[in-house]
C-alpha positions as CSV (number, residue, x, y, z in Angstrom):
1,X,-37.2,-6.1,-10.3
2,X,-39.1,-3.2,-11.3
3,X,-38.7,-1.9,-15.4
4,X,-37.0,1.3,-16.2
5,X,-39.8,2.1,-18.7
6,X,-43.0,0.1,-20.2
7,X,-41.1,-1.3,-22.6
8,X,-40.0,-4.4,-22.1
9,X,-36.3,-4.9,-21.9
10,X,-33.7,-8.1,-22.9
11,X,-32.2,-9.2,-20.1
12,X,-29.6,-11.6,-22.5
13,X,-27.3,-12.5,-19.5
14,X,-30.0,-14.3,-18.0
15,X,-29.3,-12.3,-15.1
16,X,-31.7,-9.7,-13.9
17,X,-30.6,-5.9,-13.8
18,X,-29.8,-4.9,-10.8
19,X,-27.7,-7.7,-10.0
20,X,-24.1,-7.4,-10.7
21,X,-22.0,-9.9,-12.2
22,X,-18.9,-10.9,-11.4
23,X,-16.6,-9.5,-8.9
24,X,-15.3,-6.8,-9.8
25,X,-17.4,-3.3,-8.1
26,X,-15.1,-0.9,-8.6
27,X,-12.2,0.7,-10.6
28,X,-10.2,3.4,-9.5
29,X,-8.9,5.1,-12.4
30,X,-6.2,8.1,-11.6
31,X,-5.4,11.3,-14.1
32,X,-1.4,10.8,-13.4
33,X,-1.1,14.3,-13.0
34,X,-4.2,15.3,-10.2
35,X,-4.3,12.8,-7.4
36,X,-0.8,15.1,-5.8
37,X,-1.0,18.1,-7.8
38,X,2.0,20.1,-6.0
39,X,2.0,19.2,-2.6
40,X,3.5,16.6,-0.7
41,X,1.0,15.2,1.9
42,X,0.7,12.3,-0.6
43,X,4.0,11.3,-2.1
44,X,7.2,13.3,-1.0
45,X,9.4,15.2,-3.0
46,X,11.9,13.2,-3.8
47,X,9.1,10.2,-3.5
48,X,9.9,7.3,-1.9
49,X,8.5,3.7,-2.8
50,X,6.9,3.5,0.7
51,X,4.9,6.5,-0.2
52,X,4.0,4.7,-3.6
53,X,2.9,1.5,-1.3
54,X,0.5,3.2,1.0
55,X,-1.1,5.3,-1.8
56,X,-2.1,1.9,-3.0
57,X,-3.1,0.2,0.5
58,X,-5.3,3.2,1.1
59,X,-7.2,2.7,-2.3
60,X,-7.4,-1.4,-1.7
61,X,-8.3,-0.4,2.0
62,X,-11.2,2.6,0.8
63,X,-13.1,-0.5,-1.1
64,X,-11.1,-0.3,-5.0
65,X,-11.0,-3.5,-6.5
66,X,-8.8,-2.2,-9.3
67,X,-6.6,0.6,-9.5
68,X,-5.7,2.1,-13.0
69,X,-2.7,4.7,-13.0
70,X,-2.9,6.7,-16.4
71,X,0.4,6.0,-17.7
72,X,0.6,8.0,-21.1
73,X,-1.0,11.0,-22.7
74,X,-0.1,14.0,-25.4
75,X,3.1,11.8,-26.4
76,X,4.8,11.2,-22.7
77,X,4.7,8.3,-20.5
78,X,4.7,8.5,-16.9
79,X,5.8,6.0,-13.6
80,X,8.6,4.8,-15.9
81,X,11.0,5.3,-18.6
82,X,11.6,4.5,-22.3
83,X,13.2,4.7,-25.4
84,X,9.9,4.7,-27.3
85,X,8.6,8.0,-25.8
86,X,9.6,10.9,-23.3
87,X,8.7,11.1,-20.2
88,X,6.8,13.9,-18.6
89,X,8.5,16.9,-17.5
90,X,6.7,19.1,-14.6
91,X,7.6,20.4,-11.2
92,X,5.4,18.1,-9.6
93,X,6.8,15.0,-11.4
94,X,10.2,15.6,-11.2
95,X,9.8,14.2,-7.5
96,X,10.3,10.6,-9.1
97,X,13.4,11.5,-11.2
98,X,15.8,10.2,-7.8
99,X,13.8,7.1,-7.8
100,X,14.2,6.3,-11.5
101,X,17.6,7.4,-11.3
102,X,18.7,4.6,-9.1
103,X,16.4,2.2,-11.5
104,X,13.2,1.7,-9.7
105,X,10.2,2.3,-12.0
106,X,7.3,3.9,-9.5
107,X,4.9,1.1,-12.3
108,X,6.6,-1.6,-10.6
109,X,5.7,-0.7,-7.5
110,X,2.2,0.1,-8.0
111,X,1.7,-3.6,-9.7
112,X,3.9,-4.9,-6.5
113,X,1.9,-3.7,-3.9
114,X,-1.7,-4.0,-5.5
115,X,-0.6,-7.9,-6.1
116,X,0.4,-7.6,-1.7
117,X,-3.2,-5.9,-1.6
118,X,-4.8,-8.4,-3.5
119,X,-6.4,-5.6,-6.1
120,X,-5.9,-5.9,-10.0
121,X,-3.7,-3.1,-11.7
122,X,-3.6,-1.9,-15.3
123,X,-2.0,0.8,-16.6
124,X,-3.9,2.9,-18.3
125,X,-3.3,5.3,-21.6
126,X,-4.9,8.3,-23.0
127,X,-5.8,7.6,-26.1
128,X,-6.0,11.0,-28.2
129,X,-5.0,13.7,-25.0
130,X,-5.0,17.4,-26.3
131,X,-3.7,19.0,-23.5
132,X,-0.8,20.4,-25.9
133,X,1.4,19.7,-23.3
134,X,4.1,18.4,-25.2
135,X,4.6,21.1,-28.0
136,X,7.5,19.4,-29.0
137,X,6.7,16.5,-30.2
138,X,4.0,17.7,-32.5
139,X,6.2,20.1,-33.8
140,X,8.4,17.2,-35.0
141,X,5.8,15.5,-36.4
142,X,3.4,17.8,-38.1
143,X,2.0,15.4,-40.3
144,X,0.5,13.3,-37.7
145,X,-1.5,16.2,-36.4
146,X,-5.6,16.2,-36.3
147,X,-5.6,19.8,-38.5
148,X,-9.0,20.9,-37.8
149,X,-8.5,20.5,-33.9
150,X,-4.9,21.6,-34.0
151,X,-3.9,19.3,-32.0
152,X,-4.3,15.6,-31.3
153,X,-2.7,12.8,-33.5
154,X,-5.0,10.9,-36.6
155,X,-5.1,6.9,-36.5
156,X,-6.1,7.1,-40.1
157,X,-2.5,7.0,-40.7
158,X,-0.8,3.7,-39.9
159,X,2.4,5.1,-38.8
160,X,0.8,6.8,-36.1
161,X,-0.9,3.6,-35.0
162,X,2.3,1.8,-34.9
163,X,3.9,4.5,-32.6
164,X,1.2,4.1,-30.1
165,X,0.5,0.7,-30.3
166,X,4.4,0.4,-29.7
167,X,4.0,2.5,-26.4
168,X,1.4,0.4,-25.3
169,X,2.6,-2.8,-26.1
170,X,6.0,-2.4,-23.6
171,X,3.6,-2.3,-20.9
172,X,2.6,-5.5,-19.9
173,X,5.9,-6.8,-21.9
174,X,7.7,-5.2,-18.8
175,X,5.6,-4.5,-16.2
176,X,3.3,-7.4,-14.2
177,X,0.5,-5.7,-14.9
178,X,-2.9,-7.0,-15.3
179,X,-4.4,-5.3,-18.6
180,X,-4.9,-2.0,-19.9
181,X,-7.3,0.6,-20.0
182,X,-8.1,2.6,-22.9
183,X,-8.9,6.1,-22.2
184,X,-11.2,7.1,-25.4
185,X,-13.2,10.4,-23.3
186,X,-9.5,12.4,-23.6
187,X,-10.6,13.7,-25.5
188,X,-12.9,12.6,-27.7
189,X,-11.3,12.4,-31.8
190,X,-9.0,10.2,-32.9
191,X,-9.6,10.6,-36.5
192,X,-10.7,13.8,-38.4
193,X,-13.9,15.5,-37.2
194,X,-15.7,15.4,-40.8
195,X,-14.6,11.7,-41.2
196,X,-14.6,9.8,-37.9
197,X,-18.1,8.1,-37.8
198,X,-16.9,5.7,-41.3
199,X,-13.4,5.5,-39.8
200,X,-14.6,3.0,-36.9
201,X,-13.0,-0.1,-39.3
202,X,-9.5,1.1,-38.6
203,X,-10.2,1.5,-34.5
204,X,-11.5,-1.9,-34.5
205,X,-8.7,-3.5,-36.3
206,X,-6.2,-1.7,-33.6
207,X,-8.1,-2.8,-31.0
208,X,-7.7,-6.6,-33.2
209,X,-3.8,-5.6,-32.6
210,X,-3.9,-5.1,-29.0
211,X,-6.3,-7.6,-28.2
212,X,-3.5,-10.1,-30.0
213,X,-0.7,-9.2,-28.3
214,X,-2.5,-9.0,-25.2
215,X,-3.2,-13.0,-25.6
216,X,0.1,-13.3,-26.5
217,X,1.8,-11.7,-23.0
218,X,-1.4,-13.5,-20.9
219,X,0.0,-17.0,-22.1
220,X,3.2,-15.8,-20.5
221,X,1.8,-15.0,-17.9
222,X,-0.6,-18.2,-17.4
223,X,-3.8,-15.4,-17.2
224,X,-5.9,-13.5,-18.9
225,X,-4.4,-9.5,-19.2
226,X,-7.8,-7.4,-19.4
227,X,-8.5,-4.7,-22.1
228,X,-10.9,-1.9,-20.6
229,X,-12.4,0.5,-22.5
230,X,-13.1,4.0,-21.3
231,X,-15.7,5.6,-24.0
232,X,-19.0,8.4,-23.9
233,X,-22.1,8.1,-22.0
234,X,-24.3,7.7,-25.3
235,X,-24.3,5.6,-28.2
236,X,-24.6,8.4,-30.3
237,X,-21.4,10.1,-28.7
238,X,-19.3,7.0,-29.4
239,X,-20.3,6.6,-32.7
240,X,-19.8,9.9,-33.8
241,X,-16.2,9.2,-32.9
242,X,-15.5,6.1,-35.3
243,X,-15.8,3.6,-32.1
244,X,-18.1,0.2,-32.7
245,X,-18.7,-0.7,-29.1
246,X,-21.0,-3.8,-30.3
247,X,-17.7,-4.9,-32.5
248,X,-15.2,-4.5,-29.7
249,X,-17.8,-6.5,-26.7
250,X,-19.4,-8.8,-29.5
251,X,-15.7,-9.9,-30.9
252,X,-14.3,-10.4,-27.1
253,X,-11.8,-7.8,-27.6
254,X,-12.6,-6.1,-24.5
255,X,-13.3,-7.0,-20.8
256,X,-15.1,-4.0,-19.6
257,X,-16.8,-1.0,-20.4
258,X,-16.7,2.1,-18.7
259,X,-19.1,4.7,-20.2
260,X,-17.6,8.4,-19.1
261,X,-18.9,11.9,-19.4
262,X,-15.3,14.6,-20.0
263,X,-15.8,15.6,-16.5
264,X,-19.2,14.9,-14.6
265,X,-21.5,12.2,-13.0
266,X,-23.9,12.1,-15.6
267,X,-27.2,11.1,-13.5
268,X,-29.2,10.3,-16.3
269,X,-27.0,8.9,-18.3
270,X,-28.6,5.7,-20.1
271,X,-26.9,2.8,-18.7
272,X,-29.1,0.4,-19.9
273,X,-28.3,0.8,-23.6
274,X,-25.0,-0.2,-22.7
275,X,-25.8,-3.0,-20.8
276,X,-27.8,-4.2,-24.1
277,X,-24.7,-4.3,-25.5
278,X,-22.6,-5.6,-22.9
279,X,-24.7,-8.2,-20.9
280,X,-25.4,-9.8,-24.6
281,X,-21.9,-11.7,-23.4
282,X,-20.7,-13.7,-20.4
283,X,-17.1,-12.0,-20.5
284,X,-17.5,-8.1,-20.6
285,X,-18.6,-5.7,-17.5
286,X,-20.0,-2.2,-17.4
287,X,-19.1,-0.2,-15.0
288,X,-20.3,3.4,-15.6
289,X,-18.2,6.2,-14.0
290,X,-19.0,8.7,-11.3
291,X,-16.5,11.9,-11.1
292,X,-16.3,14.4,-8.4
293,X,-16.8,17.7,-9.5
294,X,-20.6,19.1,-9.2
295,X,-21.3,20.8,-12.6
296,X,-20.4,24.2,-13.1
297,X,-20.3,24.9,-9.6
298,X,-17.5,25.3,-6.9
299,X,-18.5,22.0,-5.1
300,X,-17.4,18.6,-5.1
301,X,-20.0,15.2,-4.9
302,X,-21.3,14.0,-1.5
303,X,-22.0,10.6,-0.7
304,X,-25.3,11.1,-0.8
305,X,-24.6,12.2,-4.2
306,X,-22.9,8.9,-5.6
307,X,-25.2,7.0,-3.9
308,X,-27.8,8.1,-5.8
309,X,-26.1,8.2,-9.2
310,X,-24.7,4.3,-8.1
311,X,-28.4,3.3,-7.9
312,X,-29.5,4.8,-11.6
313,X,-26.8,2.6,-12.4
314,X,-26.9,-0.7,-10.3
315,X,-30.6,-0.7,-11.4
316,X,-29.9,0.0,-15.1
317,X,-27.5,-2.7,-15.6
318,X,-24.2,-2.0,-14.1
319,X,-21.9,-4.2,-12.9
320,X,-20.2,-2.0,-10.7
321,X,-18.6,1.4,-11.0
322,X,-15.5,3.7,-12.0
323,X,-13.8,6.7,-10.9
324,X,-12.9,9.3,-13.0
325,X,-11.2,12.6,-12.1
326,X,-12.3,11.2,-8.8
327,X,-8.8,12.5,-7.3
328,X,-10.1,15.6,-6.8
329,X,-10.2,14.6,-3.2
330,X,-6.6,14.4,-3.1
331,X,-5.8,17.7,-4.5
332,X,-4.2,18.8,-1.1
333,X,-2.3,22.0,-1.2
334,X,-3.3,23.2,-4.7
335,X,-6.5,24.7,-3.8
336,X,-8.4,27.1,-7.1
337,X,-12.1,27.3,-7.8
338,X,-11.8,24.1,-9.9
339,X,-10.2,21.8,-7.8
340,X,-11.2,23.0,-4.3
341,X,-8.4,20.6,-2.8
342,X,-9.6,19.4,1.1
343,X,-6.8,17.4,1.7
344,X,-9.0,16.3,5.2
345,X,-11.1,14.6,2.1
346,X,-7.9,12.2,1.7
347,X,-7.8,9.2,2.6
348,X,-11.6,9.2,4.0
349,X,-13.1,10.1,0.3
350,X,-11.5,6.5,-0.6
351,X,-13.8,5.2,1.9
352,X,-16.7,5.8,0.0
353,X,-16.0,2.7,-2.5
354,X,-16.7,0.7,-0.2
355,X,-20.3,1.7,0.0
356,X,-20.3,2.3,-3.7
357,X,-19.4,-1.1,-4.4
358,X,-22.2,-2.6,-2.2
359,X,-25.8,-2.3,-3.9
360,X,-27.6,-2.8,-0.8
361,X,-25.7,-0.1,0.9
362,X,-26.3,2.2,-1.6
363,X,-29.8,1.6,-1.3
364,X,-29.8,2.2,2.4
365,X,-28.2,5.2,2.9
366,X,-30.1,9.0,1.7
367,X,-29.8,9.9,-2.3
368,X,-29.4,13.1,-3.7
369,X,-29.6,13.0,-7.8
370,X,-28.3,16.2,-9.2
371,X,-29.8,16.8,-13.0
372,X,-27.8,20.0,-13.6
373,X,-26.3,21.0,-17.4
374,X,-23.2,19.1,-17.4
375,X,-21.5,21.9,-20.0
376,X,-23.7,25.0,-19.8
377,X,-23.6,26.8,-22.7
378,X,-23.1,29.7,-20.9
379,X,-20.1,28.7,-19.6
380,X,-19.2,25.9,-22.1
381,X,-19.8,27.9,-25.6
382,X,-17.9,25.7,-27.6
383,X,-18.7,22.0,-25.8
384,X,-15.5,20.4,-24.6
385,X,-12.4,20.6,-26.5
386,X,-14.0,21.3,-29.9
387,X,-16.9,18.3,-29.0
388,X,-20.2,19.3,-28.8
389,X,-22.3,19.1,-25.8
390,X,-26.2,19.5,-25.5
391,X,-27.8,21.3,-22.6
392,X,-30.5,19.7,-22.0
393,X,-33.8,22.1,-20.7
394,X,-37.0,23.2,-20.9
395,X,-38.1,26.7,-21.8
396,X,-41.1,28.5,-21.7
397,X,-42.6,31.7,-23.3
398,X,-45.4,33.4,-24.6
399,X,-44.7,31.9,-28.3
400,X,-43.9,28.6,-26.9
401,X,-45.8,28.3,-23.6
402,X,-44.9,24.4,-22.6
403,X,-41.6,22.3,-22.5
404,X,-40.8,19.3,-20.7
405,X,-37.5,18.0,-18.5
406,X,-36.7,14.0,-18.4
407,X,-34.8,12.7,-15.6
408,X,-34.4,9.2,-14.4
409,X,-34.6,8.0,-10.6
410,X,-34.8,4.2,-10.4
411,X,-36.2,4.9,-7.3
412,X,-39.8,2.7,-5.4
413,X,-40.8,6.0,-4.4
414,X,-44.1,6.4,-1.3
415,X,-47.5,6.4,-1.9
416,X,-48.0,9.2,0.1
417,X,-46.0,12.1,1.7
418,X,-45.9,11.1,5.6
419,X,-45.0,14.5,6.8
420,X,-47.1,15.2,10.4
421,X,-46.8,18.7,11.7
422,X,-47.6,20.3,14.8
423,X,-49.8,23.0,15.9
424,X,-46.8,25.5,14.8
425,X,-46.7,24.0,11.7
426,X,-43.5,22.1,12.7
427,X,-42.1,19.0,11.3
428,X,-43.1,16.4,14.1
429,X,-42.6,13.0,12.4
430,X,-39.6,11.0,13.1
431,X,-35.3,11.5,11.9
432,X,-33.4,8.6,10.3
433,X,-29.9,8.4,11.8
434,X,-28.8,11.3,9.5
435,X,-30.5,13.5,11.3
436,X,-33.7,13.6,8.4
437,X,-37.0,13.4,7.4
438,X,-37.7,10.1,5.9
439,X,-39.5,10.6,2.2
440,X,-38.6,12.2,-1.3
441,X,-38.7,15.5,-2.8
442,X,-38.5,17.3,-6.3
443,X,-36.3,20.3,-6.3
444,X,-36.1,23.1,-10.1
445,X,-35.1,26.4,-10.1
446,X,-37.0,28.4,-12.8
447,X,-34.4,30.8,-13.8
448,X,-36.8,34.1,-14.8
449,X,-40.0,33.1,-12.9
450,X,-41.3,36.3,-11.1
451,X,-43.7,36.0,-8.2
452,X,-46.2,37.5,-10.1
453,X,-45.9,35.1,-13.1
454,X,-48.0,31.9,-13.6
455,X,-46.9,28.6,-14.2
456,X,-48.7,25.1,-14.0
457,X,-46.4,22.0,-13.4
458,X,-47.0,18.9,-14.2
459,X,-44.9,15.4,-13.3
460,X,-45.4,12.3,-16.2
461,X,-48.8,14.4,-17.4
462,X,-50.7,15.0,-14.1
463,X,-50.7,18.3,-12.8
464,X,-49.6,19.0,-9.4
465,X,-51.7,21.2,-7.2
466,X,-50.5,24.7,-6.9
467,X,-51.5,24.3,-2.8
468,X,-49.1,21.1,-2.8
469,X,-45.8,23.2,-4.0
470,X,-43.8,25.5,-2.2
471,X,-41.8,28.4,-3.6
472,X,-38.6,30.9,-2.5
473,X,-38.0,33.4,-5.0
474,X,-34.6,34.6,-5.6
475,X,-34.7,38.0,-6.6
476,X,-30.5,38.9,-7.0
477,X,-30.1,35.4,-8.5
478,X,-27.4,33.3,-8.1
479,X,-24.3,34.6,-7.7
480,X,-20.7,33.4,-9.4
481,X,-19.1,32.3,-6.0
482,X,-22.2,30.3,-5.0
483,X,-21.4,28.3,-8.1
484,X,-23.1,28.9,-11.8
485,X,-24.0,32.2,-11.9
486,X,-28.1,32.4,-12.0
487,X,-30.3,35.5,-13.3
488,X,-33.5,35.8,-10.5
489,X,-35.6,32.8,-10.2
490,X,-37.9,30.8,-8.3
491,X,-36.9,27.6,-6.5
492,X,-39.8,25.2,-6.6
493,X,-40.3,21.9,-3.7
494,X,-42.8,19.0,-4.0
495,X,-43.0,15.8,-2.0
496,X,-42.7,13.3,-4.4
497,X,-45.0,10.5,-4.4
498,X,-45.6,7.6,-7.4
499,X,-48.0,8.4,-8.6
500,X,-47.5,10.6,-10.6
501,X,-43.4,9.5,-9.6
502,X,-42.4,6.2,-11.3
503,X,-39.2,4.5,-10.9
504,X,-36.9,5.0,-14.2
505,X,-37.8,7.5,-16.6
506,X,-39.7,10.8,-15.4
507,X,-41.1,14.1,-17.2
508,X,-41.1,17.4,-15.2
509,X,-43.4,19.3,-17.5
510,X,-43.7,23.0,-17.5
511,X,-46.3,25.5,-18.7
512,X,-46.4,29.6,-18.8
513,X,-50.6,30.0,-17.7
514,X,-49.6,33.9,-17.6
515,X,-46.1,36.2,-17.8
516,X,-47.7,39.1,-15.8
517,X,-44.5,40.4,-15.0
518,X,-43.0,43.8,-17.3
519,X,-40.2,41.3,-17.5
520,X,-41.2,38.7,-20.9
521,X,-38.3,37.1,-20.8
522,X,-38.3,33.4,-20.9
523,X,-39.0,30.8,-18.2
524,X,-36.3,28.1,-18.0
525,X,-35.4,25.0,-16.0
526,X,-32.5,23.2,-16.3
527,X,-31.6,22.5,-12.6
528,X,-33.7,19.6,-11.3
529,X,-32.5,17.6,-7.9
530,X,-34.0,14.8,-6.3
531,X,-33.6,14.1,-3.0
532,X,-34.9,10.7,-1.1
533,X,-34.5,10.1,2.6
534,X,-34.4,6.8,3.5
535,X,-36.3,5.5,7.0
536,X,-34.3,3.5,9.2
């Protein structure tokens, strides 16, 4: 198995990454609100349990091995009812109201039919939502509130621990379900911005609690109920939070991992630094999450997509994946510029998990990686809900004439371009059975590069030939319904060949020779694709 980098790497499972353990591939995890938004193609209005039971054969049948229905955020509950906490009120829920009425939780019949299905189910909670959905409840209990975020409760306070640990814990005391999942990525603080990295003592010892009365429903039971954890894709991220990921794997409070950007595939996300963590046990899995929507544009991921974000992570450590605002697909009759909605998607987009789940299929079918700015700064000023986000690029100038851009395909890419033309200058080689040319290619846009400006390009520190790249320049930019809104720039192609490739970690470097233009604005690129055709 080829290295993501020089360095060598512990591989403290014993077994080699790239291999899964266990298995489990693939979770499902479902915002409770997105996967029917307002229409009815899914579940009726008033829903039925029938339509309950084939939403969850078509998820077993697509490829899921799990199936997590959030369950709680922002102080309501959903798929049942309580004493300990109100349950949601919205147009598009009220369609279970006659069902509960007549005392059939829509919970029970998720965990009824995944058990027929022969898929796990755990209910899964939001663990700090701020939404500010449910404006009433905070405004009964001020105190709890995270004040610098306006919103959001703080676990410092052990009263507001017991209230949530009491939510969670009449889960599996009522429902058969298999374990919980613990949604830390909505959104982000559970304890006071200024104070959360020392606070991660009092997170661990609620996890403690859970983990205990976990144990205490799975000898019931006569099995195991799993704890997931849903957290950021970098160690930095999760311990700027108060979270100890080490404590919570090492301590065997949780079962699985699921590293999760707020709303993107995260392509370069390092995988293996989890899997460091994780694999350092025989009882914890990391599956890192891919979601649907392509950053800051107005499309959604293809399968060539997630097959090429699956393969970072098979190859980095994973053990399989998640979903995560993967219902997008299902969106149906609520159709905007976020949530573009092709209910034809639904059920088929299910389908893909079944390749997903499958490392050799992933590796045989065409990859497109997509290294885009997950939160733009542009469009994002402010990060995500208060948090921070970097936008990772590289910009040129006169004053500052070189910058480099990492991205990481774990990808055994040709020693050559094979790409035989005619006398036209034609494309005359062979079509796999997608109807394309076998090889790989390095797609960036260079927002600001005129035609008449001069750039040298390197890949890993070798220059490529200016003879061996082709340009299109873009003089009226991008425009907003395209997607992110782009100032002119050049679009830059090069077959993509190791060397100078590598598999794992790459450097796209970029440097200004001569700005020749009356423009002297900078050079940037912050759009990189990869795309890699396999041969059949």
């Amino acid at each position: 198995m080829a290295q993501l980098t020089s360095n060598d790497r512990a591989r403290a499972s014993g077994i080699p990454w790239g291999v899964p353990r266990g298995s489990r591939r693939l979770i499902h995890t479902s915002d409770m609100g997105s996967h029917f938004g307002t229409g009815t193609f899914l579940f009726g209005d008033p829903a039925e349990p029938d339509h309950l039971r084939a939403w969850i054969r078509n998820i077993a049948s697509g490829g899921a091995d799990a199936y997590v229905p959030e369950v709680y955020f922002d102080g309501l509950i959903a798929y049942y009812r309580s004493r300990r906490c109100p349950n949601w009120r919205s147009p598009a829920f009220g369609r279970f109201d006659a069902m509960m009425d007549g005392g059939v939780m829509p919970l029970d019949i998720f965990v009824d039919e995944a058990r027929n299905q022969g898929i796990e189910l755990l209910a899964g909670f939001r663990m700090n939502d701020r939404h500010g959905v449910n404006k009433p409840f905070f405004e009964a209990h001020p105190r709890w509130i995270l004040k610098d975020l306006g919103h959001g409760v703080d676990y410092s306070q052990s009263d507001v621990r017991d209230w949530v640990f009491s939510i969670i814990e009449e889960v599996p005391a009522r429902f058969d379900v298999d374990g919980i999942e613990l949604n830390f990525v909505r959104h982000g603080y559970c304890f006071p911005p200024s104070e959360a990295r020392s606070r991660h003592p009092v997170m661990s010892d609620f996890l403690r609690r859970l983990r205990a009365m976990l144990d205490r429903n799975s000898r019931k039971r006569g099995r195991r109920l799993l704890m997931g954890v849903r957290v950021p894709t970098t160690l930095d991220e999760y311990r700027h939070f108060g979270f100890d990921l080490p404590t919570w794997v090492g301590e065997g409070l949780v079962d699985y991992v699921a590293p999760t950007d707020y709303h993107y595939t995260n392509f370069n996300m390092k995988v293996d630094e989890f899997a460091r963590i994780v694999r350092g046990t025989d009882n914890c899995y990391l599956y890192p999450a891919i979601q649907a929507d392509v950053p800051g544009n107005c499309a959604i991921m293809s399968l060539d997509n997630y097959r090429a974000a699956v393969r970072n992570f098979y190859e980095s450590g994973a053990d399989g994946i998640s979903t995560h605002n993967y219902d997008v697909y299902m969106w149906g009759q609520l159709r905007s510029r976020s949530y573009p909605g092709p209910a034809d998607m639904y059920p088929g987009a299910l389908g893909y998990f079944n390749t997903l789940k499958d490392p050799d299929a992933v590796a045989g079918g065409d990859r497109h990686y997509l290294f885009l700015p997950l939160w733009a700064h542009e469009l994002h000023p402010k990060g995500y809900r208060n948090i921070v986000i970097p936008h990772r690029r590289a910009t040129v100038s006169e004053s500052g004439p070189s910058a480099e851009f990492p991205f990481r395909i774990c990808e055994h890419l040709p020693e050559e371009a094979d790409l035989p033309l005619d006398e036209r200058g034609v494309y005359a080689g062979t079509f796999n059975r997608a109807g394309k040319p076998p090889g790989a290619w390095l797609i960036f846009r260079a927002i600001g590069k005129r035609p008449e400006d001069e750039i040298a390009v390197t890949l890993n520190g070798r220059e490529i030939p200016a003879g061996a790249i082709r340009s299109i320049w873009h003089p009226q930019g991008r425009p907003a319904w395209e997607g992110r809104p782009l100032a002119p720039y050049t679009e830059f192609r090069v077959s993509l060949t190791s060397p100078p490739g590598v598999y794992g970690d790459n450097t796209l470097g970029i440097r200004l020779v001569a700005k020749n233009s009356a423009d002297t604005s900078e050079i940037t690129v912050d759009e990189v694709e990869v795309v890699v055709n396999v041969a059949d």
